[in-house]
N, CA and C atoms of all chains as a GROMACS GRO file, in nm:
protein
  594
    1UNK      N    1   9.547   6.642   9.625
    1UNK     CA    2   9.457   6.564   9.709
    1UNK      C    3   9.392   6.453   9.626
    2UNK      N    4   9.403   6.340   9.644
    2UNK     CA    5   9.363   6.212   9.624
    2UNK      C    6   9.157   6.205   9.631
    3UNK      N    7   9.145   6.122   9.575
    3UNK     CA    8   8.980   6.104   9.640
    3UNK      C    9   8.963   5.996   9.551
    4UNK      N   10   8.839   5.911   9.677
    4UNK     CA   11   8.777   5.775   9.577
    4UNK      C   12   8.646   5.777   9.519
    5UNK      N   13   8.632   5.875   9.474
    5UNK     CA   14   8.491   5.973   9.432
    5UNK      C   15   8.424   5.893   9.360
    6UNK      N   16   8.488   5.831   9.210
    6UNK     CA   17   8.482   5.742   9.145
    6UNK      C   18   8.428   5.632   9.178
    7UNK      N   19   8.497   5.536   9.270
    7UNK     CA   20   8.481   5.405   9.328
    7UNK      C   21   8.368   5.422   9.379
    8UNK      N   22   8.376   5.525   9.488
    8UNK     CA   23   8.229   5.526   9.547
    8UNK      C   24   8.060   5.518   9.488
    9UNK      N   25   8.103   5.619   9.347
    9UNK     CA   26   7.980   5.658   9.275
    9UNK      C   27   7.979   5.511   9.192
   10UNK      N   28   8.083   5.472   9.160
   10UNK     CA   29   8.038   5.302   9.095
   10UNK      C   30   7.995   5.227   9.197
   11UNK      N   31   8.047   5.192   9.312
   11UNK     CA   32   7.984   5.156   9.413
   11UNK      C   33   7.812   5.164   9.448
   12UNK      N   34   7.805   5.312   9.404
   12UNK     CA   35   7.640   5.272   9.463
   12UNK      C   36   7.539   5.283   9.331
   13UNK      N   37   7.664   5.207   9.206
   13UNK     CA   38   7.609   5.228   9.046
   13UNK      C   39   7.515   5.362   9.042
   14UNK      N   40   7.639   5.484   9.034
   14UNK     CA   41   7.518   5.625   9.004
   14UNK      C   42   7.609   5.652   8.890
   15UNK      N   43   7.514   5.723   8.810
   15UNK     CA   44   7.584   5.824   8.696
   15UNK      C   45   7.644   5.940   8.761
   16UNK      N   46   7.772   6.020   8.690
   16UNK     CA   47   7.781   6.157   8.765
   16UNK      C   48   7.707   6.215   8.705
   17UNK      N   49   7.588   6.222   8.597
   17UNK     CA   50   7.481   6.342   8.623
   17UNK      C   51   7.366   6.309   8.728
   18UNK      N   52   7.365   6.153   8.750
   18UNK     CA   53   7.240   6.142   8.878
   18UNK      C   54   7.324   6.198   9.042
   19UNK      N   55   7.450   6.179   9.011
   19UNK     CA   56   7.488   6.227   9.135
   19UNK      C   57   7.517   6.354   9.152
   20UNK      N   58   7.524   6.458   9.034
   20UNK     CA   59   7.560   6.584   9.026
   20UNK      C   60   7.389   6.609   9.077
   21UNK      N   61   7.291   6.562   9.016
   21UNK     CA   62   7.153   6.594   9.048
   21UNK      C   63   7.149   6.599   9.161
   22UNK      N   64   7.172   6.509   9.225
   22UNK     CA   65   7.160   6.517   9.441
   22UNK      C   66   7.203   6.572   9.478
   23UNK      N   67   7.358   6.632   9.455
   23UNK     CA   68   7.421   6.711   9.505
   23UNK      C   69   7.386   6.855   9.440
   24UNK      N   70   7.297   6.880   9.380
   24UNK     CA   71   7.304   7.024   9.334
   24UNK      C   72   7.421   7.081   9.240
   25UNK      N   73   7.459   7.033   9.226
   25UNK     CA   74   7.580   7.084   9.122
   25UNK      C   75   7.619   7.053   8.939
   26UNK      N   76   7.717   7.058   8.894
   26UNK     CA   77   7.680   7.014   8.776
   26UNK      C   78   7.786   6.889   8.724
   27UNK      N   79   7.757   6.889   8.627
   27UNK     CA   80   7.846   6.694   8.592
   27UNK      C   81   7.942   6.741   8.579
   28UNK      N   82   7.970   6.826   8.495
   28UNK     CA   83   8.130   6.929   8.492
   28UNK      C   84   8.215   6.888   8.655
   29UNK      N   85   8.122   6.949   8.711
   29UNK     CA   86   8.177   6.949   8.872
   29UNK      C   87   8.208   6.819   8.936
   30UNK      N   88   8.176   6.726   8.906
   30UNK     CA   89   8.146   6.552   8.985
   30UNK      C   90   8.344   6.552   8.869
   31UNK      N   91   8.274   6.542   8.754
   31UNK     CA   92   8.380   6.517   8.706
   31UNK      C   93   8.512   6.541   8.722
   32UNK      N   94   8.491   6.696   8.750
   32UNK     CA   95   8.645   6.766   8.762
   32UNK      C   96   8.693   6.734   8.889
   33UNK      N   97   8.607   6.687   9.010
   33UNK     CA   98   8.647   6.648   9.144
   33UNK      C   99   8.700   6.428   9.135
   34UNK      N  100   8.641   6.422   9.013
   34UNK     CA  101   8.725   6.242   9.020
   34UNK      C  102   8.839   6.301   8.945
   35UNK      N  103   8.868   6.398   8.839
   35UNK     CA  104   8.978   6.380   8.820
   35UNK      C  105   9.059   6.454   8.857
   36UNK      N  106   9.056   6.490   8.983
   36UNK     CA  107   9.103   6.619   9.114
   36UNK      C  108   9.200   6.722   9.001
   37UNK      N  109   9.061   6.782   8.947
   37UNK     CA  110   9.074   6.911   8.881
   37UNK      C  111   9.037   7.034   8.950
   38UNK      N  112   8.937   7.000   9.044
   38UNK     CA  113   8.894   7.072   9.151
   38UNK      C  114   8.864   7.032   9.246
   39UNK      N  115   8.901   7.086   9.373
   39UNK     CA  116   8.873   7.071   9.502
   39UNK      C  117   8.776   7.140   9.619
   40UNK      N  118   8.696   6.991   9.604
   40UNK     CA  119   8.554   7.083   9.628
   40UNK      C  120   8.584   7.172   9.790
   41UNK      N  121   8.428   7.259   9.786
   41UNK     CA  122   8.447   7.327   9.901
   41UNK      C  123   8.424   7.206  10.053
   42UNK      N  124   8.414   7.236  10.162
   42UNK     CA  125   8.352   7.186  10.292
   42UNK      C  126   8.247   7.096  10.290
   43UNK      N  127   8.173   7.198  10.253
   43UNK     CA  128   8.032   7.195  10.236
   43UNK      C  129   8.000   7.117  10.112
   44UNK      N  130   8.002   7.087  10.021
   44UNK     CA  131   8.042   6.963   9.911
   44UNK      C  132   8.091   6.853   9.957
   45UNK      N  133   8.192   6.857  10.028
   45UNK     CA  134   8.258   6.718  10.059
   45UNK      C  135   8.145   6.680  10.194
   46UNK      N  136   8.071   6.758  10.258
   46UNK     CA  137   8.018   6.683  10.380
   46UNK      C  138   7.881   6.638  10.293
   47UNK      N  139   7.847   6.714  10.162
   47UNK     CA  140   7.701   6.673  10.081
   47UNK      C  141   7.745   6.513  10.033
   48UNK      N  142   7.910   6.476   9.965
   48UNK     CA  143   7.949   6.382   9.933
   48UNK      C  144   7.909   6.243  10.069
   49UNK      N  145   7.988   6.265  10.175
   49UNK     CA  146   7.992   6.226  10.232
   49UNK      C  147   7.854   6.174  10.294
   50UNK      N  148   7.800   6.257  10.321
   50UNK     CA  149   7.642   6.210  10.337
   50UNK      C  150   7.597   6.086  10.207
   51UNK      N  151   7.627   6.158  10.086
   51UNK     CA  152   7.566   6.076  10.001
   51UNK      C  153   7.587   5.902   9.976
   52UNK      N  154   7.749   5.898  10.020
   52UNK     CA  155   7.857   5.783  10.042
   52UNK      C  156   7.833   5.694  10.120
   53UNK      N  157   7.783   5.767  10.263
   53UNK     CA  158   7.758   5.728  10.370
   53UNK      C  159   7.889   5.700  10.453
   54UNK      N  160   7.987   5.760  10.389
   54UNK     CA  161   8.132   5.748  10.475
   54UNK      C  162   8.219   5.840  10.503
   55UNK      N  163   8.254   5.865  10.628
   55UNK     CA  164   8.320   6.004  10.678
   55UNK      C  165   8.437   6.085  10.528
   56UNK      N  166   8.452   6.161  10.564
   56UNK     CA  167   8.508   6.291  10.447
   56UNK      C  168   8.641   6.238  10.424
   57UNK      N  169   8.699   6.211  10.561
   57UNK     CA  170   8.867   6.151  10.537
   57UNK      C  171   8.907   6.026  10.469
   58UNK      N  172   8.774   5.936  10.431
   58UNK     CA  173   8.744   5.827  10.371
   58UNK      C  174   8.734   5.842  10.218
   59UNK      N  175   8.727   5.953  10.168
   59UNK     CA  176   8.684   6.020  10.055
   59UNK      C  177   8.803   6.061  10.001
   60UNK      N  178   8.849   6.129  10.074
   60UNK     CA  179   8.984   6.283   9.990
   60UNK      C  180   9.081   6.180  10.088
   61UNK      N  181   9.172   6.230  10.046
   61UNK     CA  182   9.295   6.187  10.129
   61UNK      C  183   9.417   6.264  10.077
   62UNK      N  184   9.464   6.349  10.191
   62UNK     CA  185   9.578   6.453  10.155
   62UNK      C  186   9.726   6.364  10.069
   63UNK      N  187   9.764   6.419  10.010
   63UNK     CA  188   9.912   6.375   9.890
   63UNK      C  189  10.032   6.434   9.998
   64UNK      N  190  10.170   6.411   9.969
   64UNK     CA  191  10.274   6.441  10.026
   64UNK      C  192  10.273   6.626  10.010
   65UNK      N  193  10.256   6.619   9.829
   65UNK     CA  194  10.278   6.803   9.818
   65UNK      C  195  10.159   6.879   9.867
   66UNK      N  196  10.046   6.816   9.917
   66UNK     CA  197   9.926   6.924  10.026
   66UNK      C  198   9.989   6.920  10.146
   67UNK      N  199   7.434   7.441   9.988
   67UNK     CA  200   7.453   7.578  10.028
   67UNK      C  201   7.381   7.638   9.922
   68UNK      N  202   7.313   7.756   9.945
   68UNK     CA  203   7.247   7.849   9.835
   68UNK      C  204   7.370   7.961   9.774
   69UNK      N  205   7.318   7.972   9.652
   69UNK     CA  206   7.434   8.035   9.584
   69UNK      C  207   7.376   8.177   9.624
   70UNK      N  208   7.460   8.302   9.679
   70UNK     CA  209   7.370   8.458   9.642
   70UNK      C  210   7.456   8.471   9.594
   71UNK      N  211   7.470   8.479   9.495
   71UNK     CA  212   7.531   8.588   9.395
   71UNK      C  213   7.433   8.620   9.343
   72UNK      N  214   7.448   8.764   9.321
   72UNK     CA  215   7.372   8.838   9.223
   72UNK      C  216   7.373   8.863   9.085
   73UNK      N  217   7.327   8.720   8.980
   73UNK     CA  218   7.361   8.751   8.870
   73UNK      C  219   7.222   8.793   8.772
   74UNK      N  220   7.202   8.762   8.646
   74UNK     CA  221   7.152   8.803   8.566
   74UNK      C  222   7.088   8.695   8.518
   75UNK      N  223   6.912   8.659   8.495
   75UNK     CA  224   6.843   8.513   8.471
   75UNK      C  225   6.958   8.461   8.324
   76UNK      N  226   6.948   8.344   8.312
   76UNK     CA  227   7.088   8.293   8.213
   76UNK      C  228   7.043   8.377   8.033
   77UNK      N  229   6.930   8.360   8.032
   77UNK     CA  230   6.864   8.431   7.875
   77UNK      C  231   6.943   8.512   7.816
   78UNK      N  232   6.991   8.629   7.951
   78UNK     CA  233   7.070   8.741   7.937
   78UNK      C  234   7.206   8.705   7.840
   79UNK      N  235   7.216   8.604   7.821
   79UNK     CA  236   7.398   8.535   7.805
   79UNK      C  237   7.328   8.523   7.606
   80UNK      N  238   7.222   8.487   7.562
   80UNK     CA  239   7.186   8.485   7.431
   80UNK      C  240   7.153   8.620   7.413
   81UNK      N  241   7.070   8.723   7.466
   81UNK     CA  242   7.062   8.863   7.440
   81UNK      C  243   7.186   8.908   7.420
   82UNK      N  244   7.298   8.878   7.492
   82UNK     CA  245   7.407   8.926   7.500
   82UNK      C  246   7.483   8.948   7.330
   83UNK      N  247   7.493   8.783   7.330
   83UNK     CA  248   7.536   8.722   7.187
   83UNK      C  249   7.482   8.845   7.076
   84UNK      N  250   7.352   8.823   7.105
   84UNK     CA  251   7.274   8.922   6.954
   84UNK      C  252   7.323   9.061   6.972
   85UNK      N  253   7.354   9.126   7.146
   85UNK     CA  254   7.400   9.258   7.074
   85UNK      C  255   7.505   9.284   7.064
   86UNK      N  256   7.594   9.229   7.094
   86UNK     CA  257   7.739   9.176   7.050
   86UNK      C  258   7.735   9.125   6.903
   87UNK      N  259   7.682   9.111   6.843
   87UNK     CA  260   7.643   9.086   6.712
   87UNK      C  261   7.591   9.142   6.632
   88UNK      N  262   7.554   9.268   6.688
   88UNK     CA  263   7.486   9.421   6.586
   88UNK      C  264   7.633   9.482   6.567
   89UNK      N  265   7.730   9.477   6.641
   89UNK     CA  266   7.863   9.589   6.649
   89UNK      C  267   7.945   9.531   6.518
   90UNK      N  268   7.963   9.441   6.439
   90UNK     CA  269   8.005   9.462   6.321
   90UNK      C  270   7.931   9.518   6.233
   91UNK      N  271   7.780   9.480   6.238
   91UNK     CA  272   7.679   9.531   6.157
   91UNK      C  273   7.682   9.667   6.179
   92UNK      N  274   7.702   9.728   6.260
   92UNK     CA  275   7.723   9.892   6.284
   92UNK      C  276   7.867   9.953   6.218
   93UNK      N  277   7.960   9.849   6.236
   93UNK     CA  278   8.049   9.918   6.093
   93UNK      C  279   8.074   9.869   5.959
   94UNK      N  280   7.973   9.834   5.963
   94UNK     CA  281   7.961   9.813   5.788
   94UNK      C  282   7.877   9.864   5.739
   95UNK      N  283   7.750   9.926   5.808
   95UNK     CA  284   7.647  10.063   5.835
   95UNK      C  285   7.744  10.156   5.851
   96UNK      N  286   7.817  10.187   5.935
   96UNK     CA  287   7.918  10.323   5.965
   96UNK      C  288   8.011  10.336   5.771
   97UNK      N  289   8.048  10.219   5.759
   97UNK     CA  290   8.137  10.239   5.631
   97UNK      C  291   8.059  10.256   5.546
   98UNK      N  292   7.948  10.196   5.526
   98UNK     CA  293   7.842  10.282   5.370
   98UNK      C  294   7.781  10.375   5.416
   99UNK      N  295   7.849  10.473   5.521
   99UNK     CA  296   7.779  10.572   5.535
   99UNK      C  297   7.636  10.612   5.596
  100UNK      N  298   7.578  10.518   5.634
  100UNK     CA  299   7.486  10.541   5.678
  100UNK      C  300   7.479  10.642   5.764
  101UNK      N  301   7.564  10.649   5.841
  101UNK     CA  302   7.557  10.730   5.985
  101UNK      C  303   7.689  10.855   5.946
  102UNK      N  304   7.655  10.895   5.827
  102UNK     CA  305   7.765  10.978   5.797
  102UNK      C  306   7.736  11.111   5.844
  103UNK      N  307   7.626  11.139   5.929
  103UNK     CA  308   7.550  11.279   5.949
  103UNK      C  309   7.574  11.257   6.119
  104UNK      N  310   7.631  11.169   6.187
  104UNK     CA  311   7.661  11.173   6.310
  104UNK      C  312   7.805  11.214   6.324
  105UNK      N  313   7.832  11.268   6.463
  105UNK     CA  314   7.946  11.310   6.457
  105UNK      C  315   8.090  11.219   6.484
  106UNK      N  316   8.195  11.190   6.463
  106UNK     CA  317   8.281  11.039   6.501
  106UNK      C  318   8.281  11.002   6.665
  107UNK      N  319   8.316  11.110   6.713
  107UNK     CA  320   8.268  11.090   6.892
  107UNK      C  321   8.145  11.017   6.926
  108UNK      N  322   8.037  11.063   6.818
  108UNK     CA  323   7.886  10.989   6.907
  108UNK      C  324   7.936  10.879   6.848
  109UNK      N  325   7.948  10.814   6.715
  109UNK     CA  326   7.994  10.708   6.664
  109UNK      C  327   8.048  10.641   6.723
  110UNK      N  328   8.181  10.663   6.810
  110UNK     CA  329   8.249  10.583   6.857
  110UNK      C  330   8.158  10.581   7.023
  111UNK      N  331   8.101  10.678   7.087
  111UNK     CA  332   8.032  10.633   7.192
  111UNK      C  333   7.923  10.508   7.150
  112UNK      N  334   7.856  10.506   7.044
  112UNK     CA  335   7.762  10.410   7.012
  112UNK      C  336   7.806  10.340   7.005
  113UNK      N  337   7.920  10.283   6.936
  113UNK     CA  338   7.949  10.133   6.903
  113UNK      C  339   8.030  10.083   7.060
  114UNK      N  340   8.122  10.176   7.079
  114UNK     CA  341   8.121  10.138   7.257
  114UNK      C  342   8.024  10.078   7.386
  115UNK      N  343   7.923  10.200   7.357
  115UNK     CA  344   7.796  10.144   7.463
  115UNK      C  345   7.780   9.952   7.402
  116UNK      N  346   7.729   9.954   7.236
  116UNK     CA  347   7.668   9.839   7.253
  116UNK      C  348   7.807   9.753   7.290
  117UNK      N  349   7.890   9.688   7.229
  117UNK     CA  350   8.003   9.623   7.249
  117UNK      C  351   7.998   9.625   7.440
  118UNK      N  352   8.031   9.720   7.475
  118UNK     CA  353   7.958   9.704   7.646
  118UNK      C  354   7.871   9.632   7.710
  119UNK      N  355   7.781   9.679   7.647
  119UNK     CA  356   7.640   9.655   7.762
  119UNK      C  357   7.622   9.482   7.661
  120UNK      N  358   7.653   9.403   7.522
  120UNK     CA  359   7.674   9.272   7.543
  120UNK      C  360   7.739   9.216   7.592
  121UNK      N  361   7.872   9.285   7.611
  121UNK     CA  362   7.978   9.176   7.686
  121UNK      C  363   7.927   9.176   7.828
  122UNK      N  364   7.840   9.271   7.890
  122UNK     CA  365   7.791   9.289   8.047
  122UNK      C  366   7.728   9.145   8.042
  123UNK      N  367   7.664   9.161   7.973
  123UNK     CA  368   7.507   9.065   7.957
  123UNK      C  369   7.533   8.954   7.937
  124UNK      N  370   7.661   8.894   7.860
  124UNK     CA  371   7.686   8.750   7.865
  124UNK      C  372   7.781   8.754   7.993
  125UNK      N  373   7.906   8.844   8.052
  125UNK     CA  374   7.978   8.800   8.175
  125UNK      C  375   7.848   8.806   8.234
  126UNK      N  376   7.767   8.872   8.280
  126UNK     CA  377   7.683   8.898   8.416
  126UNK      C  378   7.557   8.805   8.433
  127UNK      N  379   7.532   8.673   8.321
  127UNK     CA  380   7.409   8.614   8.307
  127UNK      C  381   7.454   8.474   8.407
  128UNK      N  382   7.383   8.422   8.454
  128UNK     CA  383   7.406   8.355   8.522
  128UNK      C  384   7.436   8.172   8.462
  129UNK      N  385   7.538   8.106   8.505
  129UNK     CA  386   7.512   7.986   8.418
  129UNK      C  387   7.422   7.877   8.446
  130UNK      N  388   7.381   7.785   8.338
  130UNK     CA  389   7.224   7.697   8.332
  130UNK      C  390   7.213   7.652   8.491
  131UNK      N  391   7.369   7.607   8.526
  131UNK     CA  392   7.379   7.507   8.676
  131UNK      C  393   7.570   7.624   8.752
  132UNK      N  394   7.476   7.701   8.820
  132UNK     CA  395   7.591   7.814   8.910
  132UNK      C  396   7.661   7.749   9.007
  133UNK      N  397   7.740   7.622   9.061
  133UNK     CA  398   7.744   7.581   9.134
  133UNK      C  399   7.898   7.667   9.134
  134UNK      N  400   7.937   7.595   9.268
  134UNK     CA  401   8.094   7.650   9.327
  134UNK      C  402   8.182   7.627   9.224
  135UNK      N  403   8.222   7.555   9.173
  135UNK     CA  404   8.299   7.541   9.056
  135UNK      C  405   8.280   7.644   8.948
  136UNK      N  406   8.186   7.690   8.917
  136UNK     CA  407   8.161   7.805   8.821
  136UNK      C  408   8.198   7.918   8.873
  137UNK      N  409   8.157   7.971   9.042
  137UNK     CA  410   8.186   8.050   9.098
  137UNK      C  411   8.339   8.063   9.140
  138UNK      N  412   8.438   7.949   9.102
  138UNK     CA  413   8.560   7.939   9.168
  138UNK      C  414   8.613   8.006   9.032
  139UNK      N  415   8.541   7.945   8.899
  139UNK     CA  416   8.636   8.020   8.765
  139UNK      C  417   8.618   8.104   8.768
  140UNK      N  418   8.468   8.202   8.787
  140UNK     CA  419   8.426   8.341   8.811
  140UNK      C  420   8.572   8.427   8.876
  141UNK      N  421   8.627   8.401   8.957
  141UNK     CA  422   8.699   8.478   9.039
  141UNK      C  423   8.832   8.430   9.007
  142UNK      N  424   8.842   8.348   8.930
  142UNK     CA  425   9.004   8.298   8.858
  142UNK      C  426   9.009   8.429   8.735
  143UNK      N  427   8.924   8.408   8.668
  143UNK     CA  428   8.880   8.476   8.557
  143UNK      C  429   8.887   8.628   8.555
  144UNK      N  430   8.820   8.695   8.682
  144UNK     CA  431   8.805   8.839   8.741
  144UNK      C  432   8.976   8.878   8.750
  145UNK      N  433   9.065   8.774   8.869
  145UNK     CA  434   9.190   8.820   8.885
  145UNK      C  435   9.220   8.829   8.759
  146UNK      N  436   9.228   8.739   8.672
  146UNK     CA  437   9.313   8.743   8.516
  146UNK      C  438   9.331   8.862   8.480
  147UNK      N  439   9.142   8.927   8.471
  147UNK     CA  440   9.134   9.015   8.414
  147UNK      C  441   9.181   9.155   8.422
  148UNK      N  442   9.155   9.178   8.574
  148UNK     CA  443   9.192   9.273   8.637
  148UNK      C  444   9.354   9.265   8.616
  149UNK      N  445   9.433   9.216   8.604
  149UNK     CA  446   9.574   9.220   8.624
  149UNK      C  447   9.621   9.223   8.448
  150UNK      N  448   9.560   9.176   8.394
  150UNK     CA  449   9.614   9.168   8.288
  150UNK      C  450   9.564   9.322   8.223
  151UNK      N  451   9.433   9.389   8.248
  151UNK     CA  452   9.453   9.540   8.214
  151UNK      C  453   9.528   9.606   8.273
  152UNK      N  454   9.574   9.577   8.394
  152UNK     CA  455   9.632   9.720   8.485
  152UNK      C  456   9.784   9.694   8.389
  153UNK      N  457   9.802   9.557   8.330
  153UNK     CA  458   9.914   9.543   8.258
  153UNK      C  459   9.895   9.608   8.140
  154UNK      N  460   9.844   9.578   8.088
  154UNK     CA  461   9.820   9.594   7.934
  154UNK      C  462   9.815   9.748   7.924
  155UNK      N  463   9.712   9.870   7.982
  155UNK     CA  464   9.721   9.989   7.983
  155UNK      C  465   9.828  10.089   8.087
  156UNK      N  466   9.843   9.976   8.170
  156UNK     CA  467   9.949  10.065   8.238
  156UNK      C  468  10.096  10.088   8.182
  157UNK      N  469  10.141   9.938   8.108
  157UNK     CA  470  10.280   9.949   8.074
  157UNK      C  471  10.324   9.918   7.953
  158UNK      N  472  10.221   9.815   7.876
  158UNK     CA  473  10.233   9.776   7.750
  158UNK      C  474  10.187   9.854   7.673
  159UNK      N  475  10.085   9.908   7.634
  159UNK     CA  476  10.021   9.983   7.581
  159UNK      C  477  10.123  10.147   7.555
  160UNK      N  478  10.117  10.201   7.709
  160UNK     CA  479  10.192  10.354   7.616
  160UNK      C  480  10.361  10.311   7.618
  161UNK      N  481  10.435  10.184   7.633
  161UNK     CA  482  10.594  10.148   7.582
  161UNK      C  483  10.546  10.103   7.463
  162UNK      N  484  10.440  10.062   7.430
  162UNK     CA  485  10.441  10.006   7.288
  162UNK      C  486  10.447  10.165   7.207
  163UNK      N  487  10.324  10.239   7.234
  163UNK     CA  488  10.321  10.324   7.173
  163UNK      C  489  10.434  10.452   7.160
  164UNK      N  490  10.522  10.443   7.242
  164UNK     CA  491  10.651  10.504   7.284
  164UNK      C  492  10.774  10.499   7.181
  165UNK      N  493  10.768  10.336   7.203
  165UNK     CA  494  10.860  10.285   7.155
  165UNK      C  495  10.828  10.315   6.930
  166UNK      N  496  10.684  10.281   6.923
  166UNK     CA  497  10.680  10.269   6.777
  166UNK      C  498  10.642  10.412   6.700
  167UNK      N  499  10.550  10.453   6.798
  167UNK     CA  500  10.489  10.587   6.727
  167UNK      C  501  10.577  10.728   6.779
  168UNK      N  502  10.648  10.703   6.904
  168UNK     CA  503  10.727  10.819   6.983
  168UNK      C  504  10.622  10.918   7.081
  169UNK      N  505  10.509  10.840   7.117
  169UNK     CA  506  10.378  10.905   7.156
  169UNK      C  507  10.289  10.822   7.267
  170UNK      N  508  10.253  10.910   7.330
  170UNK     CA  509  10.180  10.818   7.433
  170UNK      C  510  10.041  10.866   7.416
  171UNK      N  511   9.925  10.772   7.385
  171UNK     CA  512   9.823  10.784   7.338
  171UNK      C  513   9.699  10.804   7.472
  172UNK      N  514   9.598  10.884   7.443
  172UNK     CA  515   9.527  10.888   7.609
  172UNK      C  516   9.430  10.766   7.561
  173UNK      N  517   9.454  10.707   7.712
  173UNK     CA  518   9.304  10.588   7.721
  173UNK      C  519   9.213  10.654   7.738
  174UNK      N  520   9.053  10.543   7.681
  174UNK     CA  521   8.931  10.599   7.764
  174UNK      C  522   8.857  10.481   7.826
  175UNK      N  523   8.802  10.529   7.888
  175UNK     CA  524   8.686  10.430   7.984
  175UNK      C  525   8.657  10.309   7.862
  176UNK      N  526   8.598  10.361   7.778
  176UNK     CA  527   8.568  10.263   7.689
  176UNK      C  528   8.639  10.118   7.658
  177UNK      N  529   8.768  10.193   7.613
  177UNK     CA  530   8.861  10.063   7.573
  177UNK      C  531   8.900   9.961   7.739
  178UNK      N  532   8.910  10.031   7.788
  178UNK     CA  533   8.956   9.988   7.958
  178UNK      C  534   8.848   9.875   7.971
  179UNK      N  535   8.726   9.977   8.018
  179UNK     CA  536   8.579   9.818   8.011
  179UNK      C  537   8.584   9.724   7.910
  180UNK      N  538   8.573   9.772   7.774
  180UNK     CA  539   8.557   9.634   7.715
  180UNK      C  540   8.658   9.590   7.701
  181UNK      N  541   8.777   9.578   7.735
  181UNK     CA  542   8.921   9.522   7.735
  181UNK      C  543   8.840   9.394   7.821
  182UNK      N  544   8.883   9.448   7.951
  182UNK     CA  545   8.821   9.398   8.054
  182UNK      C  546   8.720   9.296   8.047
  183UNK      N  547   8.582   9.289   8.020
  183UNK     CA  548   8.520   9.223   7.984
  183UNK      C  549   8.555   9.113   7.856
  184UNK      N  550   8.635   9.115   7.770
  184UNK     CA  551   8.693   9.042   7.683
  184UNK      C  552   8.774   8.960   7.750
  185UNK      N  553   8.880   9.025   7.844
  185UNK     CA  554   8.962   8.904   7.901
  185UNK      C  555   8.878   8.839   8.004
  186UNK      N  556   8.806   8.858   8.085
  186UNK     CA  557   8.761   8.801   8.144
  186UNK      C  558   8.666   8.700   8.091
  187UNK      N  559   8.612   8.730   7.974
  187UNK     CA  560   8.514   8.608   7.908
  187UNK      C  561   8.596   8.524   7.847
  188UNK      N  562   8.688   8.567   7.789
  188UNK     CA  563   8.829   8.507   7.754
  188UNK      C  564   8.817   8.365   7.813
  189UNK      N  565   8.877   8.431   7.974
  189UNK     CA  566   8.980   8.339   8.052
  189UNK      C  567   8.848   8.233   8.114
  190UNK      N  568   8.733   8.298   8.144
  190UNK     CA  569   8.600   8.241   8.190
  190UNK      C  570   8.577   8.068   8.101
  191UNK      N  571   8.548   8.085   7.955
  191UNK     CA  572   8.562   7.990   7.874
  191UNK      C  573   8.631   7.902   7.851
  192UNK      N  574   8.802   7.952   7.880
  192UNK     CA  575   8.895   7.876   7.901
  192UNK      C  576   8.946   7.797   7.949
  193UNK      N  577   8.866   7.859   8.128
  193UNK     CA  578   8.887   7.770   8.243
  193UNK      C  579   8.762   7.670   8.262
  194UNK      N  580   8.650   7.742   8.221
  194UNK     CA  581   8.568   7.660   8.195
  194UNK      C  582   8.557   7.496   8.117
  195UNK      N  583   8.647   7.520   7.950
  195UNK     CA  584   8.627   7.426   7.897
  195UNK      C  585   8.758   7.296   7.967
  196UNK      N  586   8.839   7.412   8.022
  196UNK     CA  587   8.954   7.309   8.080
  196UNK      C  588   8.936   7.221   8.224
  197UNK      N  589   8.836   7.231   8.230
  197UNK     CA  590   8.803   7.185   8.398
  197UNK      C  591   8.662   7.060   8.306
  198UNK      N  592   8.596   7.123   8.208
  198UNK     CA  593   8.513   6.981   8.169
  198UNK      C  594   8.586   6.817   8.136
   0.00000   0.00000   0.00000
């Protein structure tokens, strides 16, 4: 699974520890989700999404092998 | 989302360290004799318990920031573990001992848990440092 996690968080110029801060989670975690090491849960991607201000499917975007 | 898991305040994970860190000091006390008036059974229950109850205390402490990602290695880590003892004592262990000594040796609780707890802190760290 793809995601513009990255772009976005440069987009609204945040650090991933100021954005791990909002989201409750840790920089480990921001990180390992730009370099789709992990795939966050639901509930993460709708905290993202809120934070983005842009729907979830705007975010992740499924690959041929998902 | 709120995390419930039921773990251990994080402190527990440095207590851990220190008594995980008396168990060599207990056999190098055991080898000068110190404890030469105990019997080898309590001996080996003692150095068991502690080796135990630190490895509890660092798996079971909770980390600085518990988020889902920690909780996703938590349970990567658990399968490892679990599968890799039911391996290790179920089939490796008495063919090894079969094969070299002509003998199949009895397990105890002891070695089983802290096996256990070793691979799992093992694989915990591993997946941990590989996901930073």
């Amino acid at each position: 699974m793809k995601n513009t996690l990255k772009l976005e968080r440069v987009r609204l110029n945040l650090t991933q520890q100021e954005l791990a801060r909002q989201l409750g989670v840790s920089r480990q975690t921001i990180n390992s989700i730009e370099t789709c090491r992990y795939i966050p849960s639901t509930v993460l991607s709708l905290k993202l999404s809120a934070v983005f201000n842009k729907p979830v499917n705007e975010i992740f975007e499924l690959e041929d092998k998902d | 989302m709120e995390n419930r898991q039921h773990l251990l305040p994080h402190w527990f994970k440095y207590l851990g360290c220190i008594i995980s860190g008396i168990t060599p000091l207990l056999f190098i006390l055991s080898d000068k004799g110190i404890f030469a008036g105990l019997e080898p059974s309590l001996m080996k229950f003692l150095v068991f318990t502690v080796i135990i109850l630190g490895l509890s205390f660092i798996t079971f402490a909770r980390e600085k920031i518990e988020d889902e990602m920690i909780i996703s290695i938590r349970s990567k880590a658990i399968v490892f573990s679990f599968a890799t003892t039911i391996l290790y004592f179920s089939f490796l262990k008495p063919l090894g001992g079969l094969i070299l000594y002509n003998t199949i040796d009895e397990v105890n609780s002891y070695e089983i848990i802290s096996f256990m707890l070793l691979c799992y802190l093992c694989m915990f760290y591993f997946l941990r440092r590989k996901m930073k």
